[in-house]
BAZA-987134 format. One record per residue (C-alpha): x, z, y. Coordinates in steps of 0.02 Angstrom, whole numbers, padded with zeros to 5 digits, always signed. Example, Ala and Ser with C-alpha at 12.3 -4.5 7.8 and 13.67 -1.06 7.14 Angstrom:
+00615+00390-00225
+00684+00357-00053
***
This chain:
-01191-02848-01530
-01361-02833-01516
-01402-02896-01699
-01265-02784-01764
-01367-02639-01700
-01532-02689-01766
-01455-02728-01943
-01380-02556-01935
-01542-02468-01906
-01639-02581-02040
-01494-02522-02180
-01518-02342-02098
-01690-02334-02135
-01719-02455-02290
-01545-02481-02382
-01472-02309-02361
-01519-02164-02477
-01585-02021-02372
-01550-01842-02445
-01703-01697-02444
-01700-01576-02328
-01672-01411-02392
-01731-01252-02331
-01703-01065-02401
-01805-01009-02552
-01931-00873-02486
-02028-00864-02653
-01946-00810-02854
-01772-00895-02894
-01781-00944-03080
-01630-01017-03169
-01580-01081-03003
-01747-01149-02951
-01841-01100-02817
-02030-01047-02857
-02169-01010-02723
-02303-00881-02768
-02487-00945-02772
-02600-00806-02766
-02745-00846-02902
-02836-00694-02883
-02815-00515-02813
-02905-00355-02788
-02898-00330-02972
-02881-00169-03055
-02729-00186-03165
-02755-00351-03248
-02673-00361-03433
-02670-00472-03576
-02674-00635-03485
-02711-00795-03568
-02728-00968-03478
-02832-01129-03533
-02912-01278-03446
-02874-01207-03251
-02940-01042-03318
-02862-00874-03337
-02940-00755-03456
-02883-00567-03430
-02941-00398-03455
-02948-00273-03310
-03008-00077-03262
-03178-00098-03213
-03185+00079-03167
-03085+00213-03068
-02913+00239-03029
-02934+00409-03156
-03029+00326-03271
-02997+00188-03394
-03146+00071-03414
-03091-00100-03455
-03176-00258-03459
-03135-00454-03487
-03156-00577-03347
-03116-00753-03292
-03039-00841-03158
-03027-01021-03114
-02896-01121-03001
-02957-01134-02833
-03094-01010-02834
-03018-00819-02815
-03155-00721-02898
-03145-00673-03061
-03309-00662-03149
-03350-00520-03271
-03384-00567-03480
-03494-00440-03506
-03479-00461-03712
-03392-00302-03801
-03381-00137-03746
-03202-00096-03668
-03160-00249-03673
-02972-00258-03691
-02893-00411-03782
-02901-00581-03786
-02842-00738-03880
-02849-00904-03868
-02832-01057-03997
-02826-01208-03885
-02834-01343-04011
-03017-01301-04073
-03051-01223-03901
-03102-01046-03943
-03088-00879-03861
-03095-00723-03950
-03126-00557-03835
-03079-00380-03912
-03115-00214-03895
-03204-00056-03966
-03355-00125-04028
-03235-00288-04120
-03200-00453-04112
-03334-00589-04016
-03291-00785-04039
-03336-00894-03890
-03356-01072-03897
-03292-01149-03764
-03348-01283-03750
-03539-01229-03774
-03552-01092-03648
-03661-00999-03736
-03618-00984-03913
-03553-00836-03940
-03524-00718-04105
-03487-00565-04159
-03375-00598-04310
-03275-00437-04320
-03378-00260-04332
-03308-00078-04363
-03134-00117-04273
-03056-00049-04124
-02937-00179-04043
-02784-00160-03969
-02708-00348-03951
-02733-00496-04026
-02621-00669-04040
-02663-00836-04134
-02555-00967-04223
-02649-01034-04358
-02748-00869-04390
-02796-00756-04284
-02695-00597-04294
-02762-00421-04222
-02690-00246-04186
-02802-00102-04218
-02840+00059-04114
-02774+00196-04137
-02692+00147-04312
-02587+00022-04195
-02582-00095-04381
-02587-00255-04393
-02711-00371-04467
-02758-00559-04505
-02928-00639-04509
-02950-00762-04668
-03096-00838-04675
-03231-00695-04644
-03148-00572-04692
-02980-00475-04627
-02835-00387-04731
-02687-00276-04664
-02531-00371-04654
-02441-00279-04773
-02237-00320-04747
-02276-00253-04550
-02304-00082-04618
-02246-00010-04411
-02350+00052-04285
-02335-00097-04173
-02403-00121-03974
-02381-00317-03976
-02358-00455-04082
-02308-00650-04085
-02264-00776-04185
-02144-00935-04107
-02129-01109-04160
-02014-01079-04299
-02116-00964-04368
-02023-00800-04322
-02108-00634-04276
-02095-00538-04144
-02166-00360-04145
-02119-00214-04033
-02136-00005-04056
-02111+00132-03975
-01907+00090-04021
-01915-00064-03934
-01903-00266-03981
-01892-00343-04130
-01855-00500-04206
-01896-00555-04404
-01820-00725-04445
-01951-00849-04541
-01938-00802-04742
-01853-00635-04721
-01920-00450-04693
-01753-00399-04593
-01801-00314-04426
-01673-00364-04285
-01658-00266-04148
-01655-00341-03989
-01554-00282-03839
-01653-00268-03683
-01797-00130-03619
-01871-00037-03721
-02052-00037-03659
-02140-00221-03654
-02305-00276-03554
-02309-00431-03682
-02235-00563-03783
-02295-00755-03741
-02258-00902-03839
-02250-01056-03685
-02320-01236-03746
-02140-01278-03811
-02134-01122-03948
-02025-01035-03837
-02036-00832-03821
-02030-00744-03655
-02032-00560-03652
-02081-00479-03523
-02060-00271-03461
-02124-00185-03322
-02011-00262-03181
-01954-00419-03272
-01956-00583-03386
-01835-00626-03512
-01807-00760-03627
-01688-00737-03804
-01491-00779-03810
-01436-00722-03995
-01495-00536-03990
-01481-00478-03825
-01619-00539-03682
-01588-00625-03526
-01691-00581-03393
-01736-00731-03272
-01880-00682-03155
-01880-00500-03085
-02030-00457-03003
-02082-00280-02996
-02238-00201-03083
-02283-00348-03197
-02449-00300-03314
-02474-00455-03384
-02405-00649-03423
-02462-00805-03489
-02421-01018-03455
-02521-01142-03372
-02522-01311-03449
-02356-01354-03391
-02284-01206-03415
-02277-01115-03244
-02287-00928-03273
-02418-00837-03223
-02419-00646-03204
-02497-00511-03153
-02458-00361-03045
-02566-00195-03004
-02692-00301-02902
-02663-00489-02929
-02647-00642-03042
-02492-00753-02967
-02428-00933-03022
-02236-00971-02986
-02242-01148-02932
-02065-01236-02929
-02026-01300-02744
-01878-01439-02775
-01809-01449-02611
-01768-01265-02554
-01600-01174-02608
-01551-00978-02594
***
């Protein structure tokens, strides 16, 4: 009897599959995945145009009072909490980032600066006598100008208006199949690669951004949500209230921003609703 017992408790422990322990999801549920919040920075003032690489999020912010926009860039890194100041164009305001030949460009009312990243400081002002509103690269980089709110493309040193986006447009993407994404003051649009047709898309009508994630994918997201595309109509998937600002780490958490911080959504496998 006594060997019976033993060899029970040896299968128990070593030959016997033994199932997680679930608990209840206190963080974001997200396509039926629970997601904890990670705090990467706060006491911000209004953090927009996020954009993430190497552990780093790049964002700019209101550097001045509640009554008075004065915006700036600045930096975070994982694991440190302060955000440091780029102290490059005035009102600084936009940012973009092509990660395969590691460069940062930082808008705003004074133009366009490039930034080396990986020489700290070389740094360039390559675009003069422009007021920018956003800016998004694939392949080019791509800016909207103040207050015209047109778009334009940088080719080689020099830029030209995109002439078949002849809207006044507040952002602007481009996905892995080469569609556009551009929204106005009418809301969301789609235009499928090779055409000119403008699809509406069903959802809000006022958007905090448009990111393309490291698979091509679009995410939209509004001022109390993020949605991703189903046909013509969006789905929303994470609601969290007051969102400025969203970008993807490397493996394609979200990050966001609220009024006053920059959050990741980290998935936590083994807790349910």
């Amino acid at each position: 009897m006594r060997v019976f017992v033993i060899f029970c408790m040896i299968y128990t422990v070593y030959g016997a599959k033994v199932k997680p322990v679930e608990s209840k999801c206190e963080g974001v549920m997200i396509e039926k995945k629970c997601h904890k919040h990670e705090v990467i920075s706060n006491g911000i003032n209004r953090p927009y145009h996020l954009s993430y690489f190497n552990h780093t999020v790049f964002f700019s912010y209101n550097a001045g009072d509640d009554d008075q926009d004065t915006f700036e860039i600045g930096y975070v890194k994982f694991g440190h909490k302060v955000p440091i100041a780029i102290n490059l164009t005035k009102n600084g305001f936009a940012i973009a980032i092509d990660k395969l030949n590691k460069i940062a460009y930082f808008g705003g009312s004074e133009g366009i600066y490039e930034h080396d990243l990986t020489k700290p400081g070389e740094i360039k002002h390559i675009i003069k006598k422009h007021d920018i509103w956003h800016m998004f690269y694939k392949h080019h980089l791509y800016f909207i100008e103040y207050p015209s709110q047109r778009l334009h493309k940088k080719v080689g040193n020099d830029t030209e208006l995109v002439e078949h986006i002849t809207e006044k447009i507040y952002q602007f993407a481009i996905d892995d199949h080469q569609n556009t994404y551009i929204t106005t003051k009418k809301g969301l649009y789609e235009i499928k690669n090779g055409t000119t047709e403008r699809i509406l898309l069903k959802g809000p009508k006022v958007y905090r951004a448009i990111v393309i994630n490291n698979k091509g994918v679009p995410y939209f997201c509004s001022q109390s949500g993020i949605y991703i595309k189903e046909e013509h109509t969006l789905k929303e998937i994470v609601h969290v209230k007051n969102i400025f600002g969203l970008a993807f780490d490397a493996e394609d958490n979200f990050i966001y921003s609220n009024p006053h911080e920059i959050v990741r959504l980290l998935p936590e496998p083994n807790k349910k609703m």
